[in-house]
MARMAR-369046 format. One record per residue: residue number from 1; residue in one letter; x, y, z negated of N, C-alpha, C in turn. Coordinates in steps of 0.2 Angstrom, whole numbers. Example, Ala and Ser with C-alpha at 12.3 -4.5 7.8 and 13.67 -1.06 7.14 Angstrom:
BEGIN
@num->1 residu->A npx->66 npy->-28 npz->-39 capx->62 capy->-22 capz->-39 cpx->66 cpy->-16 cpz->-39
@num->2 residu->S npx->64 npy->-11 npz->-35 capx->68 capy->-5 capz->-36 cpx->64 cpy->0 cpz->-39
END
This chain:
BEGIN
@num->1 residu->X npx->641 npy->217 npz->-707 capx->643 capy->223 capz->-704 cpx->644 cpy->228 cpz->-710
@num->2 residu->X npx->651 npy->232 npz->-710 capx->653 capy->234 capz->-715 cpx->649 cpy->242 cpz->-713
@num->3 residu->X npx->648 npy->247 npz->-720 capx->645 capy->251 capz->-719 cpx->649 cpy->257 cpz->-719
@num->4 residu->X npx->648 npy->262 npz->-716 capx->652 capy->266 capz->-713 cpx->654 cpy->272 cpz->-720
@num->5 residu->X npx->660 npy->273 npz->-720 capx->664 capy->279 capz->-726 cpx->659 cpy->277 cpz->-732
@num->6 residu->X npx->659 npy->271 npz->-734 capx->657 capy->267 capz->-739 cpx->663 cpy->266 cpz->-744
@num->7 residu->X npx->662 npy->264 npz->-749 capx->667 capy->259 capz->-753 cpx->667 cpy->253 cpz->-752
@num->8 residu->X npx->673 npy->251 npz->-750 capx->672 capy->241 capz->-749 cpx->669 cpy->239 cpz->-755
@num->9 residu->X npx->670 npy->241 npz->-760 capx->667 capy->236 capz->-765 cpx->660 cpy->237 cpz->-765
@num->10 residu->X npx->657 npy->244 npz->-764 capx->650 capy->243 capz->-765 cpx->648 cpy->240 cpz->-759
@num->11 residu->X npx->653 npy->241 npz->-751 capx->648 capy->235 capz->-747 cpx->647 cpy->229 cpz->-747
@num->12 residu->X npx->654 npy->227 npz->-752 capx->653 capy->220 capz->-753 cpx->647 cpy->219 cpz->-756
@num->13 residu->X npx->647 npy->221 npz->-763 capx->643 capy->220 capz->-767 cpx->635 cpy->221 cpz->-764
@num->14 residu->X npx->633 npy->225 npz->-760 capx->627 capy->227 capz->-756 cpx->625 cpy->220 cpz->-752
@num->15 residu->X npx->631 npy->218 npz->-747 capx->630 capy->213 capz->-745 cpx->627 cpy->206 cpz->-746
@num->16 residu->X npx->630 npy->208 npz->-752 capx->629 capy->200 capz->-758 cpx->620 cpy->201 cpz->-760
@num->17 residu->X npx->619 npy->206 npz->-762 capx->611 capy->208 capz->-763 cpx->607 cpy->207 cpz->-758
@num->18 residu->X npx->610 npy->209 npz->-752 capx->604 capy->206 capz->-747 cpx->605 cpy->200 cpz->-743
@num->19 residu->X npx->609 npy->196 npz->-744 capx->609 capy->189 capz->-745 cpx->604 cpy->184 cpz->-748
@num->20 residu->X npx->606 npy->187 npz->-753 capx->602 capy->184 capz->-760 cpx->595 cpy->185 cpz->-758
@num->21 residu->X npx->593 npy->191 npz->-758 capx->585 capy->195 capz->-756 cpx->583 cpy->189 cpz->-748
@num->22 residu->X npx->586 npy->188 npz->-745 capx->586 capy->187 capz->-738 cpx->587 cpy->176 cpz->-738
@num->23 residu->X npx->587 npy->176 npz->-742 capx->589 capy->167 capz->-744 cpx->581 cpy->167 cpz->-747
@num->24 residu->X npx->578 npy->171 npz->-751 capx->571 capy->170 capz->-752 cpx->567 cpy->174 cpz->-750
@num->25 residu->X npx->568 npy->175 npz->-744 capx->562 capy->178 capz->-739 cpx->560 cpy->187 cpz->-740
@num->26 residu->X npx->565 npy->189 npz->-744 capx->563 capy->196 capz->-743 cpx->565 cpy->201 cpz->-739
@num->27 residu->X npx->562 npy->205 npz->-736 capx->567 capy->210 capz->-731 cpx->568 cpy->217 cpz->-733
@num->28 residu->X npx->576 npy->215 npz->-732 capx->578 capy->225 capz->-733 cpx->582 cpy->229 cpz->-728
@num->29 residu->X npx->580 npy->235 npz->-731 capx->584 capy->239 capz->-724 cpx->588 cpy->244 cpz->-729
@num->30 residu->X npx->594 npy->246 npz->-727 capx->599 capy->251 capz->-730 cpx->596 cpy->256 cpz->-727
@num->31 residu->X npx->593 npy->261 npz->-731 capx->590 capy->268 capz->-727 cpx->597 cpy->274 cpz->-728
@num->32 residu->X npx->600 npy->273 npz->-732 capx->606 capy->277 capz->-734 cpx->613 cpy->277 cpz->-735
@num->33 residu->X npx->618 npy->278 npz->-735 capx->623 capy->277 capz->-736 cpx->628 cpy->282 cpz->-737
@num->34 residu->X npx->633 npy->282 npz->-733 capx->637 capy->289 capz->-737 cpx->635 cpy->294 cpz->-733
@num->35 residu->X npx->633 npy->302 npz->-737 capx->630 capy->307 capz->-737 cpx->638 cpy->314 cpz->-732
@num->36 residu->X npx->638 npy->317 npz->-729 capx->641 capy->323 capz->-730 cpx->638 cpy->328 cpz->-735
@num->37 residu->X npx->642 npy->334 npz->-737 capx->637 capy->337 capz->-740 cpx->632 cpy->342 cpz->-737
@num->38 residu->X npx->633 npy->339 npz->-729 capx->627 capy->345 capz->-729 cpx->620 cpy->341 cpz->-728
@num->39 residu->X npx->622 npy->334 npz->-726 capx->617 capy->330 capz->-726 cpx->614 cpy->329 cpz->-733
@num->40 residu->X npx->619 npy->332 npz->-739 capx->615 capy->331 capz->-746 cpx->609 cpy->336 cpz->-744
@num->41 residu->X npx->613 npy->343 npz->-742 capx->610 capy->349 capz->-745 cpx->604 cpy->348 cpz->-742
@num->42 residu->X npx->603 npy->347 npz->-734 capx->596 capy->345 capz->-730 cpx->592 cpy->343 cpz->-735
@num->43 residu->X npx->594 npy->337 npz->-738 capx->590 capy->332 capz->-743 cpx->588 cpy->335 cpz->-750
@num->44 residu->X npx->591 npy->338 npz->-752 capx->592 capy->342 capz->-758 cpx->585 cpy->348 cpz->-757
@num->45 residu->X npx->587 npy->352 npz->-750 capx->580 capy->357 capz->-749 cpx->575 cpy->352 cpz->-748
@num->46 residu->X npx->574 npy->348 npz->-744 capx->567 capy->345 capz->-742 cpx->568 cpy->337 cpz->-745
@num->47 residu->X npx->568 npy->338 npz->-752 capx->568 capy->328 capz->-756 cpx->559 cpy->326 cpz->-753
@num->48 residu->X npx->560 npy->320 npz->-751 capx->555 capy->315 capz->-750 cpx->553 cpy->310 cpz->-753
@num->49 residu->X npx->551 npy->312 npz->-759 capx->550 capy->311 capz->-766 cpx->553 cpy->306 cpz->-770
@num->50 residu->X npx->560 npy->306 npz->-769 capx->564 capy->302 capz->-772 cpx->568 cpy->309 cpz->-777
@num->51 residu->X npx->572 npy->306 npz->-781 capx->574 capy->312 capz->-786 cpx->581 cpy->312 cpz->-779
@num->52 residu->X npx->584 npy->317 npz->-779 capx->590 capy->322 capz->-774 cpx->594 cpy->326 cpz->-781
@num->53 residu->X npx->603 npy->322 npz->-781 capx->607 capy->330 capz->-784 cpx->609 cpy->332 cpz->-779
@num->54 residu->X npx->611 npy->339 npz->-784 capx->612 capy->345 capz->-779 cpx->618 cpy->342 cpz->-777
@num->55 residu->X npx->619 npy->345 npz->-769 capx->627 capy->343 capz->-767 cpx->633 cpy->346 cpz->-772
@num->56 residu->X npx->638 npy->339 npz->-770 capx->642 capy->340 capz->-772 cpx->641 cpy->338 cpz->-780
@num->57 residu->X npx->637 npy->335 npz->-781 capx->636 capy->329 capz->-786 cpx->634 cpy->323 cpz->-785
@num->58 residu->X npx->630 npy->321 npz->-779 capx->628 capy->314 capz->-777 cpx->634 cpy->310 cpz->-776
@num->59 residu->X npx->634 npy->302 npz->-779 capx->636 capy->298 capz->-778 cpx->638 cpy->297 cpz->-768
@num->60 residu->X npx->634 npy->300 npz->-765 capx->632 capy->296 capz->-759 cpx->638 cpy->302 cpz->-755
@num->61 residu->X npx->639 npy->307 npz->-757 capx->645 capy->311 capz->-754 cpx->654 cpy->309 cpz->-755
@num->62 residu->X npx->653 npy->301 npz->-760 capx->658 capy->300 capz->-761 cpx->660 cpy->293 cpz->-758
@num->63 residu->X npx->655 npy->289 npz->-755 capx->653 capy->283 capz->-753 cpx->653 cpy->278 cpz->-758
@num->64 residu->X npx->651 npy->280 npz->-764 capx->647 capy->277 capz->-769 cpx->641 cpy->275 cpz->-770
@num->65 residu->X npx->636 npy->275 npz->-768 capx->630 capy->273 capz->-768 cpx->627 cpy->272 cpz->-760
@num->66 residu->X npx->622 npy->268 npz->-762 capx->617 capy->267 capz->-757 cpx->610 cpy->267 cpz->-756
@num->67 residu->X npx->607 npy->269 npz->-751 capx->599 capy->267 capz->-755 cpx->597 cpy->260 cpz->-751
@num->68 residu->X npx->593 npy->257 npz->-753 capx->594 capy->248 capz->-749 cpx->585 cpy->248 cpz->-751
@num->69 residu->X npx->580 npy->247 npz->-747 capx->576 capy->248 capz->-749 cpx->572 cpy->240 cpz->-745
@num->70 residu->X npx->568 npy->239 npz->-750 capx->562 capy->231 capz->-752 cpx->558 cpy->232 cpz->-744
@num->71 residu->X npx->556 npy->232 npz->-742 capx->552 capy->232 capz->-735 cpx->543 cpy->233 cpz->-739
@num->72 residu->X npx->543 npy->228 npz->-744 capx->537 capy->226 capz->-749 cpx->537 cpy->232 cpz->-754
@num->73 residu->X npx->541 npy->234 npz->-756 capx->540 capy->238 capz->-762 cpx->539 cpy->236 cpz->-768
@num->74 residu->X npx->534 npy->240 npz->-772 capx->533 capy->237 capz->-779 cpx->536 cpy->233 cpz->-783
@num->75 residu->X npx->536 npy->229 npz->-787 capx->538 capy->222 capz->-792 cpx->544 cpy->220 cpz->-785
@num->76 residu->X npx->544 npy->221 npz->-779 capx->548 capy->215 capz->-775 cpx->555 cpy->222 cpz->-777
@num->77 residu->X npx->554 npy->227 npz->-776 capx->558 capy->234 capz->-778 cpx->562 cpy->231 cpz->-782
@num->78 residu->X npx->557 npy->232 npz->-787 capx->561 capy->231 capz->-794 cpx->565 cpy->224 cpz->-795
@num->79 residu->X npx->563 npy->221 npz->-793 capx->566 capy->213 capz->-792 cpx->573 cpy->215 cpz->-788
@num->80 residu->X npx->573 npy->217 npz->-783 capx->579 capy->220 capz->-780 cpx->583 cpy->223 cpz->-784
@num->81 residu->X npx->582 npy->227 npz->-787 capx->585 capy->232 capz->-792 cpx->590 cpy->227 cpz->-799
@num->82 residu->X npx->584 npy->223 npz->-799 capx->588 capy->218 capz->-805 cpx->594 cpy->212 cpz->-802
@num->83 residu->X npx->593 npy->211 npz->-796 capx->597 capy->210 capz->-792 cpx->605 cpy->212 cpz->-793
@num->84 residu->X npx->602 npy->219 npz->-789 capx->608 capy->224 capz->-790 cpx->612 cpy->224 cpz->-797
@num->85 residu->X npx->609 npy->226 npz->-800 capx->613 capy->224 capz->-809 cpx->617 cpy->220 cpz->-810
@num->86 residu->X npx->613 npy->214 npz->-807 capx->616 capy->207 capz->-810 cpx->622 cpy->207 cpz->-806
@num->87 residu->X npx->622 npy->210 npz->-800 capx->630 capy->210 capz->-797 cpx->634 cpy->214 cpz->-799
@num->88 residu->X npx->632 npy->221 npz->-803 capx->637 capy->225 capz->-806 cpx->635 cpy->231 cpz->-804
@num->89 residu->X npx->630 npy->234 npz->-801 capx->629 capy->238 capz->-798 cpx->623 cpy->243 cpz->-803
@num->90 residu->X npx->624 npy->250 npz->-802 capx->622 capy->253 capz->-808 cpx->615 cpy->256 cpz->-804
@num->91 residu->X npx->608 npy->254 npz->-808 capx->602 capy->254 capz->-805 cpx->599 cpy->257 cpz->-808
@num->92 residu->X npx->593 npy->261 npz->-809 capx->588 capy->265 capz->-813 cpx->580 cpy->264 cpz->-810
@num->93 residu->X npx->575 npy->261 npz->-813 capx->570 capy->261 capz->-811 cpx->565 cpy->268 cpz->-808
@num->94 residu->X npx->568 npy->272 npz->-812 capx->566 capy->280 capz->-811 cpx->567 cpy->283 cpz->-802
@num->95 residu->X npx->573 npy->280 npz->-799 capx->574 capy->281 capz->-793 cpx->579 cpy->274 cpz->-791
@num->96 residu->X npx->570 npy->268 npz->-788 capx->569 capy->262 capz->-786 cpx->576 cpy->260 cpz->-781
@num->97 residu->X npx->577 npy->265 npz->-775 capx->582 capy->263 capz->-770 cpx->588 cpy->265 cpz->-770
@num->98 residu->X npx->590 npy->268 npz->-776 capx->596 capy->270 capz->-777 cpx->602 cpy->264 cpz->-780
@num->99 residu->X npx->608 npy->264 npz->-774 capx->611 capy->258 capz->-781 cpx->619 cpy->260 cpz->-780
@num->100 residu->X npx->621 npy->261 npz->-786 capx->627 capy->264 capz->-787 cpx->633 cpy->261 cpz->-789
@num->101 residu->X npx->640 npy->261 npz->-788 capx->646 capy->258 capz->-788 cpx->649 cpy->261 cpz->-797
@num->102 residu->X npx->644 npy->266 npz->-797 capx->650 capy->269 capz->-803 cpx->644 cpy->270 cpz->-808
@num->103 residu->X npx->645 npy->272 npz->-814 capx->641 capy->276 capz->-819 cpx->638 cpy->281 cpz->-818
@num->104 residu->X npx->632 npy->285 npz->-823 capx->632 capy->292 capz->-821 cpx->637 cpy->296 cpz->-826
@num->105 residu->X npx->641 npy->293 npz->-831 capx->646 capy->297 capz->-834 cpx->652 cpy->296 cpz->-831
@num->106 residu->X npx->653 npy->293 npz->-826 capx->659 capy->292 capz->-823 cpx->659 cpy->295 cpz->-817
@num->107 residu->X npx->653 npy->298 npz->-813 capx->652 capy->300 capz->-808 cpx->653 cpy->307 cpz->-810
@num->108 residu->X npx->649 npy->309 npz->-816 capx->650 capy->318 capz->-819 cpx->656 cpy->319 cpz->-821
@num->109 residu->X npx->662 npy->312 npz->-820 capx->670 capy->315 capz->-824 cpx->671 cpy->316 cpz->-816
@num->110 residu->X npx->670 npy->312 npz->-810 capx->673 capy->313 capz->-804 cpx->669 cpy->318 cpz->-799
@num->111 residu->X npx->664 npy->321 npz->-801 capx->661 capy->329 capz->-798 cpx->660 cpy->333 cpz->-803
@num->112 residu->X npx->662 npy->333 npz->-809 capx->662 capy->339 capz->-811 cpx->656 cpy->339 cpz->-813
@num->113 residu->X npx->649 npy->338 npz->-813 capx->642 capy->337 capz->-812 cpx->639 cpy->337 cpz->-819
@num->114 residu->X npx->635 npy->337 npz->-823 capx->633 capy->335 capz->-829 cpx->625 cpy->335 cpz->-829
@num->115 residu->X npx->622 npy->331 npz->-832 capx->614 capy->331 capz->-830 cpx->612 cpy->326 cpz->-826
@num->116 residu->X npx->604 npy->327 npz->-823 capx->605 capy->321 capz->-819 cpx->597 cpy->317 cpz->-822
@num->117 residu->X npx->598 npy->310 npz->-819 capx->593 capy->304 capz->-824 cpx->598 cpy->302 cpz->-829
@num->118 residu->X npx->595 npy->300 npz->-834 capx->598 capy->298 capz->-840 cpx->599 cpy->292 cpz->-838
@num->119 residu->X npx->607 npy->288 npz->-840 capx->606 capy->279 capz->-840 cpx->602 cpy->278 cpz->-843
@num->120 residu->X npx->600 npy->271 npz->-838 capx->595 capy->267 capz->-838 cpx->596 cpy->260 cpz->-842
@num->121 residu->X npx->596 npy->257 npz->-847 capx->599 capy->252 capz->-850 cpx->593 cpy->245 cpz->-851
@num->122 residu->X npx->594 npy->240 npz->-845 capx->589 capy->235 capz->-847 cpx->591 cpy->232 cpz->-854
@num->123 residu->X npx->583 npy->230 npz->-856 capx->585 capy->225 capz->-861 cpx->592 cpy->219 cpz->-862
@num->124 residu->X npx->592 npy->217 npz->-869 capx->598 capy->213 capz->-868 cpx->597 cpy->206 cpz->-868
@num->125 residu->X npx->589 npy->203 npz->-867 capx->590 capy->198 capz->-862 cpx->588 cpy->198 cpz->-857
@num->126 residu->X npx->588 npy->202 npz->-852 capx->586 capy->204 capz->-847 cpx->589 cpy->199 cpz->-841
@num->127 residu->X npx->596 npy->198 npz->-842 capx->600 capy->191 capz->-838 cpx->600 cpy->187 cpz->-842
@num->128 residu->X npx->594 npy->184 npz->-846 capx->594 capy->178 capz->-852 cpx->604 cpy->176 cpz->-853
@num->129 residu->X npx->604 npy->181 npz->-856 capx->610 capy->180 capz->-860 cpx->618 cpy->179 cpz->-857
@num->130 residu->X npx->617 npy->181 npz->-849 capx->624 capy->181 capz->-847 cpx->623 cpy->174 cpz->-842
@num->131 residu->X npx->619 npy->169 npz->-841 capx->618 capy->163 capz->-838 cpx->613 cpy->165 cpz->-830
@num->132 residu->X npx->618 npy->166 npz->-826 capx->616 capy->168 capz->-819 cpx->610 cpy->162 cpz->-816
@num->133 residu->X npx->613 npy->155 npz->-815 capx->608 capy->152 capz->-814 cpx->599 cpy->153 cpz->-816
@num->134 residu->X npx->600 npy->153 npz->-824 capx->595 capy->152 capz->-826 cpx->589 cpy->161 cpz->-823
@num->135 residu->X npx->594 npy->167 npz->-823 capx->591 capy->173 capz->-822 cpx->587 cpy->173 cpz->-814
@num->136 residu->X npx->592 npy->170 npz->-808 capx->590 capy->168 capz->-802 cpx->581 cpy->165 cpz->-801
@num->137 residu->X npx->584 npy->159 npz->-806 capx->578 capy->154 capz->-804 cpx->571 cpy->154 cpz->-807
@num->138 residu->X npx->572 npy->159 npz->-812 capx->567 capy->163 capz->-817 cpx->564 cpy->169 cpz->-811
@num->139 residu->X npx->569 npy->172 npz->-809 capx->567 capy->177 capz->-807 cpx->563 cpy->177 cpz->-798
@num->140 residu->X npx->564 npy->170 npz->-794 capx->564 capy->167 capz->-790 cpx->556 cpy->165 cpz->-791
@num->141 residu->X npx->557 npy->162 npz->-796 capx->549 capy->160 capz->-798 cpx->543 cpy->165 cpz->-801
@num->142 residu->X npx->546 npy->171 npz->-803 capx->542 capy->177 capz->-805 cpx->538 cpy->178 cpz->-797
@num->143 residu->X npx->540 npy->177 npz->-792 capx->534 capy->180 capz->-787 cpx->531 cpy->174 cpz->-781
@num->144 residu->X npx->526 npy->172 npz->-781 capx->524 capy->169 capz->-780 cpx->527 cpy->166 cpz->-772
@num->145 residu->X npx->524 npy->172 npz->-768 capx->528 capy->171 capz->-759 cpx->536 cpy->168 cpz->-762
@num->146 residu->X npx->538 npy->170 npz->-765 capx->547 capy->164 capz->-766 cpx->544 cpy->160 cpz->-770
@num->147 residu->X npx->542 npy->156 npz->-776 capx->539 capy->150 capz->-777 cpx->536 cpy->147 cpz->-774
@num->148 residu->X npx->535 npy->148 npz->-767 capx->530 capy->144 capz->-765 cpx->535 cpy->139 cpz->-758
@num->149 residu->X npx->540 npy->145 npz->-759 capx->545 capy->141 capz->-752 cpx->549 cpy->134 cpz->-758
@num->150 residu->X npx->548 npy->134 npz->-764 capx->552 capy->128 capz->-767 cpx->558 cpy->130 cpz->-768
@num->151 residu->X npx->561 npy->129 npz->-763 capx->569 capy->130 capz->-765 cpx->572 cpy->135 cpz->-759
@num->152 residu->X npx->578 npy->137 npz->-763 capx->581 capy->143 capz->-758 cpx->587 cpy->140 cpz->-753
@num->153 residu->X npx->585 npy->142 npz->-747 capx->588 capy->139 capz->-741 cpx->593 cpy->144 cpz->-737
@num->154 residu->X npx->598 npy->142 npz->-734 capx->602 capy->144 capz->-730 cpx->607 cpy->150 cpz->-734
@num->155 residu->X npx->608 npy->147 npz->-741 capx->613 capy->150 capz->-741 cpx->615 cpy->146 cpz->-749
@num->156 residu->X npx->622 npy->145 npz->-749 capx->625 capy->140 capz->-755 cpx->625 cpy->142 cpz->-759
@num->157 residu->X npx->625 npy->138 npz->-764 capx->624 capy->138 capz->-772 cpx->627 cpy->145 cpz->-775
@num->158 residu->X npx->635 npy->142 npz->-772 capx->641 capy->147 capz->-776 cpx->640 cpy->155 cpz->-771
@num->159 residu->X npx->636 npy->155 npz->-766 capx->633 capy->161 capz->-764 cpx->630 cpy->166 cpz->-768
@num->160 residu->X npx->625 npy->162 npz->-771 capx->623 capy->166 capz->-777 cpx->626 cpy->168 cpz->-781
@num->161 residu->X npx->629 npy->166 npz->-785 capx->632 capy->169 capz->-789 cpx->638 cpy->176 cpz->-787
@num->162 residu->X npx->638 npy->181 npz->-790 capx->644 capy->185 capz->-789 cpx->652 cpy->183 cpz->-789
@num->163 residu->X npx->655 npy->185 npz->-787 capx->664 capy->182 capz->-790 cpx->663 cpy->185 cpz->-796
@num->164 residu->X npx->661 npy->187 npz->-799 capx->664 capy->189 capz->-808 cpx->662 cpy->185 cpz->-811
@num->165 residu->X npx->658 npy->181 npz->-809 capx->654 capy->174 capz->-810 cpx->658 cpy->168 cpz->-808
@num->166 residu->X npx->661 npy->168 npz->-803 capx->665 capy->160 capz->-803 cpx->670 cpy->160 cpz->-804
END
């Protein structure tokens, strides 16, 4: 189901994320998606404890971001998050449910905007070196409830991986 005044690339890319999260057992729900700006500014006055820019800077007024949120939270979050990365999507553990199609230096050339959370830059073996398989099956085994199912089911090999990758 495509997401409504989104950018196709980031629903694709979203989609692929909860695929993946959903082939081992994890549940998410997209709580967000594209904002008007007076749905920022609502948000903006009353933040529910997630960081909020002012309108007319957020991502989400442009159909560039999402927030796609773990059902489990914690480590399953951030797991999620590193997901996202590895499909190309721009993530920051400072604000866990946000995942972004652009940069924040790219987004402050296309709002005018400046400031903000500072990028976030994982380590550089953080996808052991560029080798997808191995960061999946690492990362698959990092949590116990998905190590325990064995192996990943109902959904093919070359699914996992992103196309920049095939």
């Amino acid at each position: 189901m495509a997401l409504s005044n989104v950018d196709p690339r980031l629903d694709e890319l979203i989609a692929w994320v909860r695929r993946v999260a959903a082939a081992v057992g994890i549940p998410t729900q997209i709580t967000s998606g594209y904002r008007s700006r007076s749905d920022q500014q609502k948000l903006f006055d009353h933040p529910e404890g997630y960081p909020v820019a002012r309108p007319g800077c957020s991502a989400h007024e442009y159909g560039l971001a999402v927030d796609l949120v773990c059902r489990w939270g914690g480590e399953y979050q951030d797991w999620l998050g590193s997901i996202g990365q590895y499909a190309g999507l721009f993530w920051d553990p400072r604000d866990p449910i946000h995942f972004q199609l652009i940069g924040p230096s790219d987004l402050a050339r296309l709002t005018g905007c400046s400031g903000g959370i500072p990028t976030y830059t994982p380590p550089s073996s953080f996808f052991n070196g560029g080798h997808p398989e191995r960061f999946l099956s690492q990362s698959i085994a990092f949590f116990p409830p998905l190590s325990a199912q064995g192996a990943i089911t109902g959904i093919g090999q070359a699914e996992l991986i992103p196309r920049r990758f095939n």
